[in-house]
Backbone bond lengths (Angstrom), bond angles and torsions (degrees), N, CA, C in turn:
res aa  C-N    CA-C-N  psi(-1)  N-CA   C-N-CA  omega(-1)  CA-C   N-CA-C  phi
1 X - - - 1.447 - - 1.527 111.44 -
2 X 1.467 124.84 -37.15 1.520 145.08 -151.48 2.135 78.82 -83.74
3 X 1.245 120.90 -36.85 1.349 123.31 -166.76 1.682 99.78 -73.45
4 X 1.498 102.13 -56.69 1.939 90.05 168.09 1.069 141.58 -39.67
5 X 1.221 101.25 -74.59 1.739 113.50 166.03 1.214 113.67 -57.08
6 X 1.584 128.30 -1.11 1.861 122.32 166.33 1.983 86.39 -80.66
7 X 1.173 96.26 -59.27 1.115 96.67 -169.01 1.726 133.42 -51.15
8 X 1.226 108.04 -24.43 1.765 144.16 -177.28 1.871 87.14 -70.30
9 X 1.502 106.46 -59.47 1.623 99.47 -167.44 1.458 117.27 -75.96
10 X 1.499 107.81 -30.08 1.506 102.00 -178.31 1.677 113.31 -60.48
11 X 1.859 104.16 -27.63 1.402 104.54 -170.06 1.509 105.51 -73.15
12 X 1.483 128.17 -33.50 1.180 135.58 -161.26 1.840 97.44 -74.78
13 X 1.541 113.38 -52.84 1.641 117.43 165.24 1.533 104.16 -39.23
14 X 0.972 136.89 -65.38 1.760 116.89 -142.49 2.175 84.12 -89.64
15 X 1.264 118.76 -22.64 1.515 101.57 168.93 1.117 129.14 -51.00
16 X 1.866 102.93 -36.26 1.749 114.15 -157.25 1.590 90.20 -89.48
17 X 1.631 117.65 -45.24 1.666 109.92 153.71 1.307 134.25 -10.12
18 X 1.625 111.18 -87.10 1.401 121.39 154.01 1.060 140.99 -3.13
19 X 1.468 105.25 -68.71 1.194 123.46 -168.30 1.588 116.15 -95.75
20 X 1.633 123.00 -5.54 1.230 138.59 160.58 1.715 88.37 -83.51
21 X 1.018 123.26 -39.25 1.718 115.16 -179.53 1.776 110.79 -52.66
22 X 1.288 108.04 -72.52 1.414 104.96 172.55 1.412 130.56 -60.97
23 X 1.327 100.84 -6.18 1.713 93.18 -172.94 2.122 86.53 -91.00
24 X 1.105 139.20 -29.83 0.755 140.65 175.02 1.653 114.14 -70.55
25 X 1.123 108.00 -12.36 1.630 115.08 167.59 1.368 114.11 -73.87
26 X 1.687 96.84 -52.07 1.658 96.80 -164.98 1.642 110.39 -77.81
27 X 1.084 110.67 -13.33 1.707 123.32 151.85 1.527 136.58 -51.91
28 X 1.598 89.10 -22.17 1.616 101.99 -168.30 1.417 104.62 -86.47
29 X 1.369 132.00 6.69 1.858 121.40 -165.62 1.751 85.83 -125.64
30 X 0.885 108.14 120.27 1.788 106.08 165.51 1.586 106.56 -102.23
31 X 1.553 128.12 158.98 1.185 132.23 148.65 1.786 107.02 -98.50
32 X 1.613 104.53 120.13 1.597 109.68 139.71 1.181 126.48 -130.02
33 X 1.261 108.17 -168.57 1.587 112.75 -172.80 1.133 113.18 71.04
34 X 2.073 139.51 43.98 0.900 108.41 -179.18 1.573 113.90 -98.94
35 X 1.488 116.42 148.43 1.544 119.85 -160.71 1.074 110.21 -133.66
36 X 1.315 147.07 138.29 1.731 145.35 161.37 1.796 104.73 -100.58
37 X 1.166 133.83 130.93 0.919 144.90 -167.16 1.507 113.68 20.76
38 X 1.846 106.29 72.07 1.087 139.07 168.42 1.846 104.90 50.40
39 X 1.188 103.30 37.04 1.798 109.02 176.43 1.598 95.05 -133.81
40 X 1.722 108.11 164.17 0.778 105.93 -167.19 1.900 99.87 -114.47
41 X 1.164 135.92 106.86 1.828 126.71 -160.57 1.215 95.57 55.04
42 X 1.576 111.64 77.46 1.598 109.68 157.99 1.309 133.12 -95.99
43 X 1.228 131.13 143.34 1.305 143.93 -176.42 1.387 120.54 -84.38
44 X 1.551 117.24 120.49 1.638 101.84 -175.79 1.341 127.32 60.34
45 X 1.352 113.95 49.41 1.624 141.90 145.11 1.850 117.96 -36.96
46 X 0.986 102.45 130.59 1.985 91.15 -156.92 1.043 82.08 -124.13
47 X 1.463 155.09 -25.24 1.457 157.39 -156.43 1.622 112.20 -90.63
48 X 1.253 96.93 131.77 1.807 107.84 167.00 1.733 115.33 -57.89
49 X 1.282 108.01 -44.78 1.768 107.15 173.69 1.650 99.79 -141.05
50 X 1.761 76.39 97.54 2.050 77.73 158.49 1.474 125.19 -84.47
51 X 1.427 96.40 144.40 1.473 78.69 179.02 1.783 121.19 -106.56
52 X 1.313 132.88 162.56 1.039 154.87 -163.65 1.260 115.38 -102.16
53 X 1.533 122.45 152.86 1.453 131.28 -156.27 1.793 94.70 -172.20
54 X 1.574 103.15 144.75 1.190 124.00 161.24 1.527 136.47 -165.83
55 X 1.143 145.30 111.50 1.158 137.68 -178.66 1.525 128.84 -60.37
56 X 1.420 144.34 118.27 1.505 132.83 146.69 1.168 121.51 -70.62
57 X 1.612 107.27 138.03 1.261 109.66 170.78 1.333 110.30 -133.85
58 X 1.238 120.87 140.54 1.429 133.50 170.42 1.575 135.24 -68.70
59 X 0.879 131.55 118.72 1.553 139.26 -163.24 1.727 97.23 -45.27
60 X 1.475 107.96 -171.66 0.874 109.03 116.64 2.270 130.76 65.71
61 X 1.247 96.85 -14.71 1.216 132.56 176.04 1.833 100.16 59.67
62 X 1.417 122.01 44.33 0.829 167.58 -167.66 1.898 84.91 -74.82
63 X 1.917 99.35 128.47 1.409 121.26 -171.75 1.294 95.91 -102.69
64 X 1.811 116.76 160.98 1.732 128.42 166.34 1.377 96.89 21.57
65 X 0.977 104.19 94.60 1.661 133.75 173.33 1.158 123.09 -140.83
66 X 1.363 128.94 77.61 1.949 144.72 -155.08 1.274 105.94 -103.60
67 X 1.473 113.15 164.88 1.355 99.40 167.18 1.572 98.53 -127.85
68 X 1.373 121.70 132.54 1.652 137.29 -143.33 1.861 89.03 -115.59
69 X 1.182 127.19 -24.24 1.778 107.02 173.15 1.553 96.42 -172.03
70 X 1.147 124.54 141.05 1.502 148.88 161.52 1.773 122.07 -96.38
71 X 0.907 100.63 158.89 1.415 115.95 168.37 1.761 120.47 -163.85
72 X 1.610 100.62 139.05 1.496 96.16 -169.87 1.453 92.07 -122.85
73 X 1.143 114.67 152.29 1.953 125.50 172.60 1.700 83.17 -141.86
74 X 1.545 98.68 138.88 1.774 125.96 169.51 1.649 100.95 -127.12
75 X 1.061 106.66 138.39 1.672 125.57 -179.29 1.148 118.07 -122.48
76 X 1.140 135.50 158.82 1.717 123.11 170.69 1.247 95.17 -130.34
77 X 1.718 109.72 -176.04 1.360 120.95 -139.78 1.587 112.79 -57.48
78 X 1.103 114.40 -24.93 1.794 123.76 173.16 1.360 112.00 -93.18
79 X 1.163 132.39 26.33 1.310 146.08 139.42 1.881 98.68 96.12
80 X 1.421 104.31 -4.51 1.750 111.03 -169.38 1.760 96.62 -67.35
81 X 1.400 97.38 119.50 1.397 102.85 169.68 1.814 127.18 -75.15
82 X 1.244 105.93 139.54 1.330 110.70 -152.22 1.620 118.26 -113.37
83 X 1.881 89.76 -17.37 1.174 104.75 168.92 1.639 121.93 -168.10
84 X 1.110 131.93 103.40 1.321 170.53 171.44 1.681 112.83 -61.67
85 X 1.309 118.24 78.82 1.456 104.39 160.42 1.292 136.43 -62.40
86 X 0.667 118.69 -28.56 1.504 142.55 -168.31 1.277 98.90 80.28
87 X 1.735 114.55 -166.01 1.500 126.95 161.59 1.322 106.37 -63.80
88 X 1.762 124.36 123.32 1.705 111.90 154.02 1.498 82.13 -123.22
89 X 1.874 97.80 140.24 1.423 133.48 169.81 1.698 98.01 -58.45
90 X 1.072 138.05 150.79 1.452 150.38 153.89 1.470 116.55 116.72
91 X 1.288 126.17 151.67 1.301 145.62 152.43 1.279 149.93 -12.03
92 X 1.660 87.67 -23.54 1.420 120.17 173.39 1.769 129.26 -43.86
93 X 1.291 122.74 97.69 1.993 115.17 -164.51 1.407 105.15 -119.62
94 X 1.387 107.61 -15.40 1.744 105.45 -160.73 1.822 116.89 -124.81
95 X 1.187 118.07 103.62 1.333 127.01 174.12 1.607 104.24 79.62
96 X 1.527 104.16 62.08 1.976 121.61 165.77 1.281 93.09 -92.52
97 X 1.235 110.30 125.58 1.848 127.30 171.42 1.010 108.99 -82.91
98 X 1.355 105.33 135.31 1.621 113.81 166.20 1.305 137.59 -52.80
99 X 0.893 164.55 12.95 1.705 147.75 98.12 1.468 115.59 106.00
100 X 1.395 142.46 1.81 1.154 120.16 -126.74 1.713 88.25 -157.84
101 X 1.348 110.84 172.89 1.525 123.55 164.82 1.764 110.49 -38.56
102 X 1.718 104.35 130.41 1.315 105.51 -167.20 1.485 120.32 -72.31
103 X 1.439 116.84 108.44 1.298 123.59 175.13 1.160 137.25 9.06
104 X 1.612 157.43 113.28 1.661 127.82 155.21 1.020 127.14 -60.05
105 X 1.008 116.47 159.43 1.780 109.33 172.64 1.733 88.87 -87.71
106 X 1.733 86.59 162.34 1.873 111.92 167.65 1.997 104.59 49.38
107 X 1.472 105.85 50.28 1.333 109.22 -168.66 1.910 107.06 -144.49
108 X 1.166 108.52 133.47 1.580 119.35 -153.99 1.806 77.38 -96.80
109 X 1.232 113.36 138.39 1.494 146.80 -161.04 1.307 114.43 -131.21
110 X 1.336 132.59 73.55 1.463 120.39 161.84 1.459 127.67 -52.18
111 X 1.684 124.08 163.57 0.805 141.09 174.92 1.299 139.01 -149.21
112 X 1.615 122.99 119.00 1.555 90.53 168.19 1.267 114.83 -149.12
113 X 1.476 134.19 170.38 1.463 121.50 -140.02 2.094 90.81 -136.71
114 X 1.328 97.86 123.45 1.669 102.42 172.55 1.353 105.85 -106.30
115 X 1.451 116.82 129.62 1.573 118.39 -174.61 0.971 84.12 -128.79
116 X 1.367 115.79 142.64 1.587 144.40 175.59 2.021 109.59 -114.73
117 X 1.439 104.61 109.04 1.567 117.51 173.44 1.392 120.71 -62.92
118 X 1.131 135.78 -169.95 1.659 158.85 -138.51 1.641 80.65 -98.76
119 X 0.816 131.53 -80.70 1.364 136.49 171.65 2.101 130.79 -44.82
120 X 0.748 83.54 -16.52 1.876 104.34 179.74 0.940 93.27 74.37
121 X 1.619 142.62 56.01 1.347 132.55 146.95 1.622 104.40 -100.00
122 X 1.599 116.55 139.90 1.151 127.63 -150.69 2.140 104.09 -117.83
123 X 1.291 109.72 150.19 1.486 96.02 -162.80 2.126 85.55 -144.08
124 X 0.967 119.63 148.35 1.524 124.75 -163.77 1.276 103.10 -134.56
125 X 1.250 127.23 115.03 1.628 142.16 154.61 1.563 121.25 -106.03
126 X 1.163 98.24 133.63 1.863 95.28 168.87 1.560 115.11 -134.11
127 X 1.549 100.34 175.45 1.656 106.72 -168.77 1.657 95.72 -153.08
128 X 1.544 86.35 178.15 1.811 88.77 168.96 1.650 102.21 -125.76
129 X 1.067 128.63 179.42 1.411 153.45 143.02 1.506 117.70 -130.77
130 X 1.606 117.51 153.52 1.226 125.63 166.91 1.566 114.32 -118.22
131 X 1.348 122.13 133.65 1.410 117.90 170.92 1.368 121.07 -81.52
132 X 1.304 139.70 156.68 1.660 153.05 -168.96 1.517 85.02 -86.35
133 X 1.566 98.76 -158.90 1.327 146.76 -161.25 1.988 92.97 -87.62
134 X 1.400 132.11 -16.50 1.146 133.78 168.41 1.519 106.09 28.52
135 X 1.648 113.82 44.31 1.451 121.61 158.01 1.525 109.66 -160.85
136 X 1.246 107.60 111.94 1.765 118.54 -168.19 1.585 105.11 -57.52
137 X 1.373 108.63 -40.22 1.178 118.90 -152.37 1.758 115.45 -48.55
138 X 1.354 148.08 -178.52 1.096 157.20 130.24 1.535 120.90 -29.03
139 X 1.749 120.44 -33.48 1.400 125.35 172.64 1.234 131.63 -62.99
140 X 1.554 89.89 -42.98 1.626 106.34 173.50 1.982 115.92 -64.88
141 X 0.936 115.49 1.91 1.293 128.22 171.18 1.702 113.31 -107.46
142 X 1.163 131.31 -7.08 1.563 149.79 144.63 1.333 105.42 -7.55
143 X 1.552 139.48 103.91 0.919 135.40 161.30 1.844 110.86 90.42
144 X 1.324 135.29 30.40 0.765 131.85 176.99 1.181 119.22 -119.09
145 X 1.091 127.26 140.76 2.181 139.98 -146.80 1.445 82.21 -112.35
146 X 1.625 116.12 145.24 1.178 142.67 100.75 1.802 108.65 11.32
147 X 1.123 100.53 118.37 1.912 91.47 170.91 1.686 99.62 -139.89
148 X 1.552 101.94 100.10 1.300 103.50 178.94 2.115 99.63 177.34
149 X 1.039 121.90 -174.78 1.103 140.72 165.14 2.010 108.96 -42.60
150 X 1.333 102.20 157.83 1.125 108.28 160.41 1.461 134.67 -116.71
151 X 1.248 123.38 148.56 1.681 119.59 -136.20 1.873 104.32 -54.91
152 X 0.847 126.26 -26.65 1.627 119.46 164.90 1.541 117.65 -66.41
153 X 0.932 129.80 -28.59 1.624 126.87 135.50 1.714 146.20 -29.26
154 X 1.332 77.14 -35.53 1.335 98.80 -177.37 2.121 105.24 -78.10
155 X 1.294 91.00 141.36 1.694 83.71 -175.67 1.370 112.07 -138.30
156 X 1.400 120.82 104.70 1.372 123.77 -167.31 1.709 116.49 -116.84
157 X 1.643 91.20 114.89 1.437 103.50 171.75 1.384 130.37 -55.40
């Protein structure tokens, strides 16, 4: 009996091992740097499809460490997602266009990006962006004041 229960614990040790092993794996890939048209939480986004950027980095000084598929989802302020990449397989981190239901203007935009490693263990970062006035034109300036002093204020040497 004294041989089972040796045997019962050693199996339960190299499980609780294991599984402190991988949870320490899927720990090991961080996302930073995340940016929407190469800023990092930008303010006043003027573009129909910004695009998105992020770096992985590996713990740990951690060797061949890739990233094998991504996925981005953007939400707006009521959490309704607006745009859904799905999973795409590849390598791809720098300048992915936005894809998705056409933007508001003057509207705070979540984000967050799941990258999947060499191994298919998967690691999740998010950010925000805000969009501008998303109209170049002269209209979109309609009704806007002067914000400063008035000309007797002004004091010229």
């Amino acid at each position: 009996m004294k041989i089972k229960s040796s045997a019962f614990v050693k199996i339960v040790l190299v499980l609780l091992i294991s599984v402190s092993m991988q949870e320490s794996a899927l720990n090991a890939v961080t996302l930073t740097g995340l940016k929407v048209e190469y800023s990092s939480t930008p303010i006043g986004i003027d573009v129909e499809k910004p695009r998105f950027s992020w770096q992985m980095a590996a713990e740990d000084n951690q060797r061949n460490v890739y990233q094998s598929a991504w996925q981005i989802i953007v939400t707006d302020k009521e959490g309704k997602i607006t745009w859904d990449s799905r999973k795409n397989e590849g390598s791809v981190s720098i300048g992915i266009e936005y894809d998705g239901t056409p933007l508001k203007a003057r509207t705070r935009y979540n984000w967050k990006v799941t990258v999947w490693d060499q191994s298919g263990l998967s690691n999740t970062s998010e950010s925000w962006f805000e969009t501008g006035l998303m109209n170049t034109g002269i209209s979109a300036w309609s009704g806007a004041q002067w914000i400063g002093g008035r000309n007797e204020d002004l004091v010229l040497y």
